[in-house]
C-alpha positions in Angstrom: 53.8 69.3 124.9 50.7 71.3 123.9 51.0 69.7 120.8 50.5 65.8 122.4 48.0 67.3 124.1 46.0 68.0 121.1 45.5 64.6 120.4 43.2 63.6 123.7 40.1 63.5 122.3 38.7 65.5 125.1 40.8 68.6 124.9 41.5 68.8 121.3 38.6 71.0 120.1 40.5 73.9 122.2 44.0 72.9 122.2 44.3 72.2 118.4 44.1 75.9 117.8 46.6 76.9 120.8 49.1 74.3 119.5 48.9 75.6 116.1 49.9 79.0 117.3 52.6 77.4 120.0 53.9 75.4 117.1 55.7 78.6 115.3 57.5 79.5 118.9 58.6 76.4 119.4 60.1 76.1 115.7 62.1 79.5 116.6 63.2 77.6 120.2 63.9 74.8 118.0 66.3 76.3 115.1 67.5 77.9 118.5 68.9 75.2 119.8 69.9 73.6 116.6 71.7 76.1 115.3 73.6 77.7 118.1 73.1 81.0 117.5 76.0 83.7 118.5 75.5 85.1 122.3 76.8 88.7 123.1 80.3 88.3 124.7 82.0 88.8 127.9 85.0 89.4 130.1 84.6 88.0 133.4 87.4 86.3 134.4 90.1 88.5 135.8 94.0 88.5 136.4 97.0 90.5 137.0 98.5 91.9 134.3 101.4 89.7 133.2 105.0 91.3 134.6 102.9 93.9 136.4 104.7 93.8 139.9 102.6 96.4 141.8 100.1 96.3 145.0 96.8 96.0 142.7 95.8 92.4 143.0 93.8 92.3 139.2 92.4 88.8 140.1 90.2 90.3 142.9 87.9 92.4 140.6 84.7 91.1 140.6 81.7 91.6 138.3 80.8 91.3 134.1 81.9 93.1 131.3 79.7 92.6 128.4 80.7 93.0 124.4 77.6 93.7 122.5 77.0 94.9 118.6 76.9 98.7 118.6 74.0 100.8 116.9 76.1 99.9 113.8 77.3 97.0 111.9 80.7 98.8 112.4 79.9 99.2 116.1 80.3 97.7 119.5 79.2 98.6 122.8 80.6 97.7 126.5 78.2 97.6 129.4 79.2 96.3 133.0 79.2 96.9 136.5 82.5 96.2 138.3 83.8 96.1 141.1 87.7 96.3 143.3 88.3 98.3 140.6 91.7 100.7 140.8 90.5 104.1 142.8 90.6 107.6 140.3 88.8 108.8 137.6 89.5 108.6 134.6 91.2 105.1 134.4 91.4 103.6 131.0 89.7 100.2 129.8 90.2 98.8 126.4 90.3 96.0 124.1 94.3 95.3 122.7 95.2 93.5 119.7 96.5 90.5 121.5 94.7 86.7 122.3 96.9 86.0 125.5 96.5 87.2 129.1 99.2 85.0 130.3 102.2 86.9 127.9 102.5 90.5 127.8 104.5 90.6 124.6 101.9 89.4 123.0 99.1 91.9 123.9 99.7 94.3 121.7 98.1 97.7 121.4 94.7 99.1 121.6 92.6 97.3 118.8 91.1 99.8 116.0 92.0 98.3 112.2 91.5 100.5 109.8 91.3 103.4 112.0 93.1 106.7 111.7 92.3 107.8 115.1 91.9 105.6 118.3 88.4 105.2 119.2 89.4 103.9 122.9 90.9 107.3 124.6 87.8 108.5 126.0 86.9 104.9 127.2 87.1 105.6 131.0 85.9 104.4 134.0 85.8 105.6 137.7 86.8 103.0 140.4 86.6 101.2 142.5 83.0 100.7 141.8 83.0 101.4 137.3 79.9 101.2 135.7 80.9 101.0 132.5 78.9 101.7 129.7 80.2 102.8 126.4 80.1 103.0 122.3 83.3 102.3 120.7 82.8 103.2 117.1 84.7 102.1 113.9 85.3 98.6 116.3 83.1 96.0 115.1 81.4 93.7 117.6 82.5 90.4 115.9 86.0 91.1 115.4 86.5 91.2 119.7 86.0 87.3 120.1 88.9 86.1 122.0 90.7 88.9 121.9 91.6 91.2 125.7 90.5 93.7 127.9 93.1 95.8 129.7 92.7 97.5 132.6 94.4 100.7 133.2 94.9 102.7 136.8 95.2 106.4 137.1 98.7 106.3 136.3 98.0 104.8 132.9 99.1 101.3 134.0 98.4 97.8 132.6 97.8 96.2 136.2 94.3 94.0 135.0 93.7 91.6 132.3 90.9 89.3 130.9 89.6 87.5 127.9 86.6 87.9 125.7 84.6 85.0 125.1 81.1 84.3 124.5 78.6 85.0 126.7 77.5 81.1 127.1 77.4 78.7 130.2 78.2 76.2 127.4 80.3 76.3 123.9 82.7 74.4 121.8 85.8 76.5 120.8 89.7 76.2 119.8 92.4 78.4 120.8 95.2 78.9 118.4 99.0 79.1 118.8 101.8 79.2 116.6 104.0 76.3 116.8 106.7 76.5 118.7 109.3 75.2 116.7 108.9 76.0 113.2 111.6 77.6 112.3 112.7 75.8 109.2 112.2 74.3 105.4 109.2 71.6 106.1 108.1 69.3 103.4 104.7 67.4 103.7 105.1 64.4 102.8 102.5 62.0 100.9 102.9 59.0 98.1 105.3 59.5 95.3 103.6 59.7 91.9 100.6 57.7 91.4 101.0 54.9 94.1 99.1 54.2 97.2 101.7 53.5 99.2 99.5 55.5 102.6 103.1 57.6 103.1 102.5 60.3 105.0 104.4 62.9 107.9 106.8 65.6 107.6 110.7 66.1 106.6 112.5 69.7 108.4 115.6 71.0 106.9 117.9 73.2 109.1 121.3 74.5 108.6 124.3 73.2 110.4 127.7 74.3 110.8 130.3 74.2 107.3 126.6 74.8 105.3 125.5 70.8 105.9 122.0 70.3 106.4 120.2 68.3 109.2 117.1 66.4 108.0 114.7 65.8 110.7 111.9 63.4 109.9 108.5 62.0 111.2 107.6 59.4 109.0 104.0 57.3 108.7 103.5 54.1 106.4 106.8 53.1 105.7 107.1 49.4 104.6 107.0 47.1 107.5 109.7 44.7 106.7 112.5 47.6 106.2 114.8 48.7 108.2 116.1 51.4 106.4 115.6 53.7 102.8 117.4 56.6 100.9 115.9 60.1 102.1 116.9 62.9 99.0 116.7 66.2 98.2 116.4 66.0 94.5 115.8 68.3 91.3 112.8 69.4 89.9 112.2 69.9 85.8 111.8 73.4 84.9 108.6 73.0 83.6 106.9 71.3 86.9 105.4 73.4 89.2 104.8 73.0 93.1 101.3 71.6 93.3 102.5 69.2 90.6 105.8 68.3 91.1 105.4 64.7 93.8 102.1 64.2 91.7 103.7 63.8 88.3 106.5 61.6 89.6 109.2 60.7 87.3 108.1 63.4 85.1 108.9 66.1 87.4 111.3 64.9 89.9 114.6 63.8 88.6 118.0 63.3 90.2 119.4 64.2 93.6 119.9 67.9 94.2 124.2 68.5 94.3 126.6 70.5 92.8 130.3 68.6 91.8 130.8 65.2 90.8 130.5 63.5 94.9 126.8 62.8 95.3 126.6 63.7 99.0 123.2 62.2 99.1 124.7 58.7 99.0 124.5 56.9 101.7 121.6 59.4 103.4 118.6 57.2 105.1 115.8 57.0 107.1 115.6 54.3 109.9 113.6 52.0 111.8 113.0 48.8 113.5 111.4 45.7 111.6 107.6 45.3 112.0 107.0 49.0 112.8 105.5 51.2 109.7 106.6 54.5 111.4 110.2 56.5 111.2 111.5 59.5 113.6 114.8 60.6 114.0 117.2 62.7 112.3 120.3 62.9 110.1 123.2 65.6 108.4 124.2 65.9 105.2 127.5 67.0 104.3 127.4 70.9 102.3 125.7 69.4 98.7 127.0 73.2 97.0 123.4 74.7 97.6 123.0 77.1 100.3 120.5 75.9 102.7 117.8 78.5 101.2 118.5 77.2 97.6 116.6 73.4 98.9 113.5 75.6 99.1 110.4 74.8 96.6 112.9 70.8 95.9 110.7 67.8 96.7 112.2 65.3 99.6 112.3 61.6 98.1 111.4 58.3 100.4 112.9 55.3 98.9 112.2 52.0 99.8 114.7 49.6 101.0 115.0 47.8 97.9 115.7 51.7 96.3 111.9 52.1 95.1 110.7 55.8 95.1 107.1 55.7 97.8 107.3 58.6 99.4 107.4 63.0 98.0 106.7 65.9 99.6 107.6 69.6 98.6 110.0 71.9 100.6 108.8 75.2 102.0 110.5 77.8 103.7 109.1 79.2 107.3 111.2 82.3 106.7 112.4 84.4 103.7 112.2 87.4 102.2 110.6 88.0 98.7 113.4 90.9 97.4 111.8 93.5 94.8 112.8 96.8 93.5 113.7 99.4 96.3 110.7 101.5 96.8 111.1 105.0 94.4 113.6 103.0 92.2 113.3 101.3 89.1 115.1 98.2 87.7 114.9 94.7 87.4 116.0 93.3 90.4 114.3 90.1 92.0 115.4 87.3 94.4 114.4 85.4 97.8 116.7 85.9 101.0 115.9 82.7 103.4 116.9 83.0 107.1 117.0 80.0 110.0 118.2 79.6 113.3 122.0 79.0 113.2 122.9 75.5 114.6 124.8 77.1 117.9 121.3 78.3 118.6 121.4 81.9 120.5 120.4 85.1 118.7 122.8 83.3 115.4 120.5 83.4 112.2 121.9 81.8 109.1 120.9 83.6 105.9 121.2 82.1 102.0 120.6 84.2 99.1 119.4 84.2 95.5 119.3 87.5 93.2 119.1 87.9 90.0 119.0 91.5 88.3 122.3 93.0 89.6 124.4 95.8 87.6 127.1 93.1 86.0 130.0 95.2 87.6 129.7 94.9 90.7 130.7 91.6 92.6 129.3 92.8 96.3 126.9 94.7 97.6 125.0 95.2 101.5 122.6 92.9 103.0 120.9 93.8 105.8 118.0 93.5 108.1 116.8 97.3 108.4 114.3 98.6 111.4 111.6 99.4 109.3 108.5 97.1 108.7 107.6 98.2 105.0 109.0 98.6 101.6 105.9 100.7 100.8 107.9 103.8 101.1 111.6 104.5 101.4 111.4 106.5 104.5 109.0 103.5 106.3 112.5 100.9 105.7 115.1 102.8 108.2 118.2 101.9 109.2 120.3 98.7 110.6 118.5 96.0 113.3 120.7 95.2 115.7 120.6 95.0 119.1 122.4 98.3 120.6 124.1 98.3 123.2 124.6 94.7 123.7 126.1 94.1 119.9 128.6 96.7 118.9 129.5 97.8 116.9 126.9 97.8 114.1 127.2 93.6 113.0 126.0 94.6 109.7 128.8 94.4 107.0 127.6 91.1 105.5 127.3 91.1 101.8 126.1 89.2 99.0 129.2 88.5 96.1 129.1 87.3 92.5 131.7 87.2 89.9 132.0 90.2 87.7 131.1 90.2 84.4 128.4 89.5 82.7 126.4 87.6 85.3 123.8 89.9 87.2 122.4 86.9 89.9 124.5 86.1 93.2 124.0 83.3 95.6 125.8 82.2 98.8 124.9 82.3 102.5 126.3 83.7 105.8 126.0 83.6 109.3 125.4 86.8 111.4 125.1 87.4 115.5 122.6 91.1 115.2 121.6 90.1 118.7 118.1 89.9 118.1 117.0 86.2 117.2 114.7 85.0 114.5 111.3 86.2 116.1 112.5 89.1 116.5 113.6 90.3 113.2 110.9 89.0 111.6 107.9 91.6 109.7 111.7 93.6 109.1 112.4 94.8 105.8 115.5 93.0 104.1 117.7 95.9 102.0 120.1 95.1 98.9 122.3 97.6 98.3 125.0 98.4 94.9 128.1 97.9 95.5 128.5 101.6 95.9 125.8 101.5 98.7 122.9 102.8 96.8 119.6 100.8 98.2 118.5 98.9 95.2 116.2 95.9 96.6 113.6 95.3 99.4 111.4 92.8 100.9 110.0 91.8 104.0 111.3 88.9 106.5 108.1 86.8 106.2 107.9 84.6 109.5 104.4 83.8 111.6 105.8 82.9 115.1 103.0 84.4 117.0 99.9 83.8 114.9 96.9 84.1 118.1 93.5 83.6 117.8 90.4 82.1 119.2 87.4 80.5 116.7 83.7 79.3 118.3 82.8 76.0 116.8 78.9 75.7 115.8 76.9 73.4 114.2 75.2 74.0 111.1 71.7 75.8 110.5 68.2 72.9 110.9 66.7 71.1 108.0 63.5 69.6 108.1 62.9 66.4 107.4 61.4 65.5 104.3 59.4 62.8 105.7 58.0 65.2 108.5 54.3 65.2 108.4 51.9 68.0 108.7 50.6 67.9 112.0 52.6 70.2 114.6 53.9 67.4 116.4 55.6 66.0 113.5 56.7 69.3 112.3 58.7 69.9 115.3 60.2 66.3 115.3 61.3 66.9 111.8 64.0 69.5 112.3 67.5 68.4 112.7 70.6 69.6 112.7 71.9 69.7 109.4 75.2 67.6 108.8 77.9 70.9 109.0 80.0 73.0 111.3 80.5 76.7 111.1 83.8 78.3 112.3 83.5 81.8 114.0 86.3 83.9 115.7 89.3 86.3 115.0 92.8 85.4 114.6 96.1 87.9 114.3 99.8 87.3 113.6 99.6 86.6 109.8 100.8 86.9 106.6 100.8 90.6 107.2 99.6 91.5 103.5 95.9 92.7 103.0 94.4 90.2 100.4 96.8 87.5 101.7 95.0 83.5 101.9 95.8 80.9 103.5 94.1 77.0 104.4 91.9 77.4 107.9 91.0 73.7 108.6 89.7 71.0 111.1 92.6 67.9 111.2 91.8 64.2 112.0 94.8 65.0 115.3 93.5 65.1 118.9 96.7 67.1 119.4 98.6 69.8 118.6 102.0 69.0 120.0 105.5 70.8 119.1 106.0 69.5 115.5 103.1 70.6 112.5 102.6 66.4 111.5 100.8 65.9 115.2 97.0 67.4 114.3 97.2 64.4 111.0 95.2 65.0 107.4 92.0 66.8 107.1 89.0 65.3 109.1 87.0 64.0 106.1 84.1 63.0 106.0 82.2 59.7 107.0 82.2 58.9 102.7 85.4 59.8 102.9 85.6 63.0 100.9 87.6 66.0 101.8 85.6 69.2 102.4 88.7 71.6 103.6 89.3 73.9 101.0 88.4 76.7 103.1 90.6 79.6 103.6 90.9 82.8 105.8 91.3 86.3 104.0 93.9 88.8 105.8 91.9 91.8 106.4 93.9 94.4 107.4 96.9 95.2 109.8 96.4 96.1 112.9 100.1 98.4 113.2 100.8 101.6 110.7 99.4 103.1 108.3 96.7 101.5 109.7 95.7 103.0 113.3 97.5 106.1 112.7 100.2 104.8 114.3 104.0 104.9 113.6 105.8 101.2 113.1 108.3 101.7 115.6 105.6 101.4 118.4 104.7 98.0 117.0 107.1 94.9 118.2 105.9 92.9 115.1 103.6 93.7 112.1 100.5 91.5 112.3 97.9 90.3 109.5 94.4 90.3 111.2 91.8 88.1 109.5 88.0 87.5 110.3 87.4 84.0 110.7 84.0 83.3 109.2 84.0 79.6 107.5 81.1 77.6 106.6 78.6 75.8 106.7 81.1 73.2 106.2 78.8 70.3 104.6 79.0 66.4 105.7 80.9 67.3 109.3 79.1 66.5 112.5 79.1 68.0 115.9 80.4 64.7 117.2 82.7 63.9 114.2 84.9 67.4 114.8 85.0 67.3 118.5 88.4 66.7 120.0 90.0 67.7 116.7 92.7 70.3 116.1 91.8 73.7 113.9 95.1 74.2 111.8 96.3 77.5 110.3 98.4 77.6 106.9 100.4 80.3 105.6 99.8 81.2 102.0 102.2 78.6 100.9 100.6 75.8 102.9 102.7 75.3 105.9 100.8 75.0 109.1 101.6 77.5 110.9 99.2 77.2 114.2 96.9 74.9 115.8 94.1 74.5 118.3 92.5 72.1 120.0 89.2 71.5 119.7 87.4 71.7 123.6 83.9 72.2 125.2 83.2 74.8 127.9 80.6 74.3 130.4 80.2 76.1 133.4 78.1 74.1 135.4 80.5 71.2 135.7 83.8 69.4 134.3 82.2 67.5 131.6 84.4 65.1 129.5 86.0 67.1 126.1 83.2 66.0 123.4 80.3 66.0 125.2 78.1 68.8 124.7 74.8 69.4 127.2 72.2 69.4 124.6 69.9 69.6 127.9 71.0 72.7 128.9 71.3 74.0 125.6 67.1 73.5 125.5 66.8 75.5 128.6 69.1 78.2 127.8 66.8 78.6 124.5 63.7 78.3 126.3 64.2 81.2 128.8 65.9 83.0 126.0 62.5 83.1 124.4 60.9 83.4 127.4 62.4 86.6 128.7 62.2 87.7 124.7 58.2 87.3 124.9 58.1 88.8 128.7 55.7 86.3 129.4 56.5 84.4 132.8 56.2 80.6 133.1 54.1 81.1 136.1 51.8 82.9 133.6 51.8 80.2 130.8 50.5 77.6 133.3 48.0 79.7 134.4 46.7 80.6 131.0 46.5 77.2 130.4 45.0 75.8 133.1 42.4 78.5 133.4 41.8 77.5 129.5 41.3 74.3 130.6 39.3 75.0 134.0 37.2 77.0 131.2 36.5 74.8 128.5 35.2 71.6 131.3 32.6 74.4 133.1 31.6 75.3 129.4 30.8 72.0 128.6 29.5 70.2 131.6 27.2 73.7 131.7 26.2 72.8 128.5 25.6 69.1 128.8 23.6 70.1 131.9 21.3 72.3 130.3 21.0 69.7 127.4 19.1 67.6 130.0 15.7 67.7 130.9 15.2 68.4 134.5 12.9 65.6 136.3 12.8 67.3 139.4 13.3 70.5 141.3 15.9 68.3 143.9 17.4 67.0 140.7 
């Protein structure tokens, strides 16, 4: 405004200079606003623990708890004053592991990666008026965005619960889940080879009963007049590899994938009605002689009515474990163990097997599901998972078998009833044992059903304009918001390996829905090129040996990553909202999904809209309160300026004059 001002001819010999030294402050308001800076965070929203059945009523506690950095990078510090508190000294408050307040299982411990001792012991507070006001050390700030607090009473406790989130009246966030079904082999499906068919959607494999397979499909594209085409499994050439395999077409993918002379796959179809270009339904194939792990890494075929291949997409499995020499041993043993729900459903897990590397004489040998979450160390792998007393005796007898001879690999599959389902043996090591009993293999159960997290979306930093003039007016009209997004948050419940990647994306979807197809393709942008190639980076674990604690007092070992992606180039604030943020595992299955929404406290705005308006303000008493200089103030300097400047000058033009009388 000062800057406009500058141009009346009347004022500009004294405002030109005050708007050249406004025009920097309102630059730093302006990149401000533009670029969405982080705020601190917050917990301010309060509930009763989940499950907690005692008198203390959480959701009456009243008052902020704020998350800022610490002195140090590594650092964060909690300041707040609350109130209806729990009555003692003492009382614990802490930040946990977990992302829900709505599912104590979920929760998790205190939060301290990395950490041989826990930081949050001496984190007390004295109720039921806490002033809180503590340095948590070792904890970075950044990593507490979306995770909870816990509030403990004097008997140690869990009876309070709320959720960190940024300390904004307004913001654009995602939360992320794990989907609730995935519990299979998945194939992605696209065009076969090098036509441009626009085929696109998803193909699940599950076991059923006598080792057949049920296909389940979601198919987009499909030709409109058909009613019907072939839907295969089929072999690979040993020279194609994964990313190449649909690409390459007839090169790579050869016949269907059976053992025996009765193709099985005969006869096997999608369906549809005429007119429609879309498919969903399912369909089981008798046992082809592979075990249902053995399809994994085998492209699904779409055929056309008239028998034309239009459709590929490669098989991955949700849930296996990767087998490698026991830990202290030595040998040459190496092999994939696959798991899936069994078809009666329950806490029945179907498990297929392929090792290689056996001693030729034996033709059986253990495989079990141990207690232990590592291979890093025999005494970290334990003994037999099962659920006792409820299962008994000990269910695990089941073996893997091979002929005896010369061949060292086995393959087959079994059925077992441990009493713990498939969530809840997964981060569980998976032993192979000799045939005299001796533990000769290990690997993890690799499965993501509870990947949590919580990401802040943000559009990119300002550019200025390259046709902005000099003048300060046309300086400030010449910033913009650069065309990106940044993504910002924490997310736990992955591939538990440090180092581990895997895709972190925005999808086309406006939902996230039970099945992985439902968030679409990438959101591309508006020339149509694909900028997702971003990935997250597992830092750490947040169970042992990491946090000095022991991995029986973890329910599930959990990959924490970071999330710290962009700019993302040619994505808009508007072109991203009401999209989905999908997770991948390191093989590329999606894994979770969130859906993009905007907060705003003041009202129930639509999803997508975002109050640039009150974005301004914020940013203007943010600087503001920064310079400690009062509004009230400002227009008093400048109207005393002004008062000023028109005494100076009418003085001036007075005495410039010549007086023709004394009245005068």
């Amino acid at each position: 405004q000062v800057a406009i001002l500058a141009q009346v001819d009347e004022v500009k010999p004294l405002l030109r200079p005050l708007a050249a030294m406004l025009t920097p402050l309102a630059a730093v308001i302006s990149i401000s606003v533009l670029s969405q800076t982080a705020a601190d965070y917050v917990a301010k929203t309060w509930a009763k623990y989940p499950g907690y059945t005692g008198a203390f009523d959480g959701s009456k506690i009243t008052g902020s708890l704020k998350i800022k950095p610490g002195p140090k990078k590594t650092d964060l510090a909690l300041k707040g004053k609350l109130k209806n508190m729990p009555e003692g000294d003492g009382n614990g408050i802490h930040i946990h592991e977990g992302f829900d307040i709505d599912e104590a299982a979920t929760v998790g411990g205190h939060f301290y990666p990395g950490l041989n001792a826990d930081p949050w012991n001496s984190v007390t507070y004295s109720g039921p008026r806490a002033s809180i006001k503590h340095t948590v050390k070792g904890v970075a700030w950044e990593e507490s965005l979306g995770r909870v607090v816990v509030v403990h009473d004097a008997s140690g406790t869990r009876v309070a619960i709320a959720k960190i989130l940024p300390d904004d009246d307004s913001y654009r966030y995602a939360e992320l889940k794990s989907y609730p079904l995935y519990t299979a082999l998945v194939a992605t499906m696209g065009d076969y080879g090098s036509a441009a068919n626009g085929i696109s959607g998803n193909v699940w494999v599950t076991p059923a009963a006598d080792n057949a397979l049920t296909l389940t499909y979601k198919l987009e594209g499909l030709p409109l007049d058909d009613t019907k085409g072939g839907m295969h499994i089929h072999e690979v050439t040993p020279s194609s590899n994964d990313q190449e395999t649909c690409a390459a077409g007839s090169d790579a993918v050869s016949g269907h994938y059976f053992v025996g002379d009765s193709d099985t796959w005969i006869g096997v179809t999608w369906s549809k009605k005429a007119g429609l270009s879309t498919a969903v339904g399912n369909v089981t194939v008798p046992f082809t002689g592979y075990y249902f792990g053995e399809n994994d890494m085998h492209p699904v075929v779409l055929h056309a009515q008239d028998g034309d291949r239009i459709g590929c997409g490669m098989l991955h499995s949700t849930a296996k474990a990767t087998i490698a020499p026991y830990p202290g041993t030595t040998g040459d043993i190496e092999g994939t163990v696959w798991f899936a729900p069994f078809a009666e459903g329950g806490s029945n897990i179907t498990v297929s097997y392929q090792i290689s590397g056996l001693a030729s004489s034996d033709i059986s040998g253990g495989l079990h599901i141990h207690s232990g979450k590592s291979c890093e160390a025999a005494d970290l792998v334990g003994g037999h998972f099962w659920n006792d007393p409820e299962v008994n005796p000990d269910p695990w007898s089941t073996t893997w078998s091979k002929e005896k001879g010369t061949s060292t690999a086995a393959k087959y599959g079994f059925s077992i009833d441990s009493g713990y389902n498939l969530h809840e043996n997964a981060d569980h090591a998976v032993v192979v044992h000799a045939a005299d009993g001796t533990r000769v293999g290990c690997g993890i159960l690799q499965y993501y059903p509870n990947v949590r997290g919580f990401v802040q979306i943000r559009g990119g930093p300002p550019r200025r304009l390259s046709s902005a003039g000099s003048t300060p007016e046309a300086a400030l009209r010449g910033l913009k918001r650069a065309d990106s997004v940044t993504l910002e948050g924490n997310s736990g419940g992955l591939p538990y390996l440090t180092g581990s990647k895997g895709g972190f994306h925005i999808h086309a979807g406006d939902a996230c829905g039970p099945w992985p197809w439902t968030p679409g393709g990438h959101n591309l942008n508006s020339d149509g090129s694909d900028p997702w190639t971003t990935k997250y980076t597992v830092d750490g674990d947040v169970t042992a040996p990491m946090g000095g604690r022991d991995f029986e007092e973890s329910t599930s070992k959990s990959g924490e990553a970071r999330i710290s992606i962009g700019p993302v180039e040619g994505q808009t604030w508007d072109s991203v909202a009401i999209k989905t943020v999908v997770v991948h595992s390191p093989n590329g299955e999606r894994i979770a999904c969130g859906l993009i929404q905007d907060y705003n406290a003041r009202d129930k705005r639509p999803q997508g809209k975002y109050d640039v308006h009150h974005r301004i303000t914020q940013a203007i008493v943010a600087a503001r309160r920064a310079l400690a200089v009062p509004t009230v103030a400002c227009f008093g300097l400048l109207i005393t300026a002004f008062s000023a400047y028109r005494w100076w000058s009418h003085r001036a033009e007075a005495r410039s004059q010549p007086v023709s009388s004394a009245a005068e």
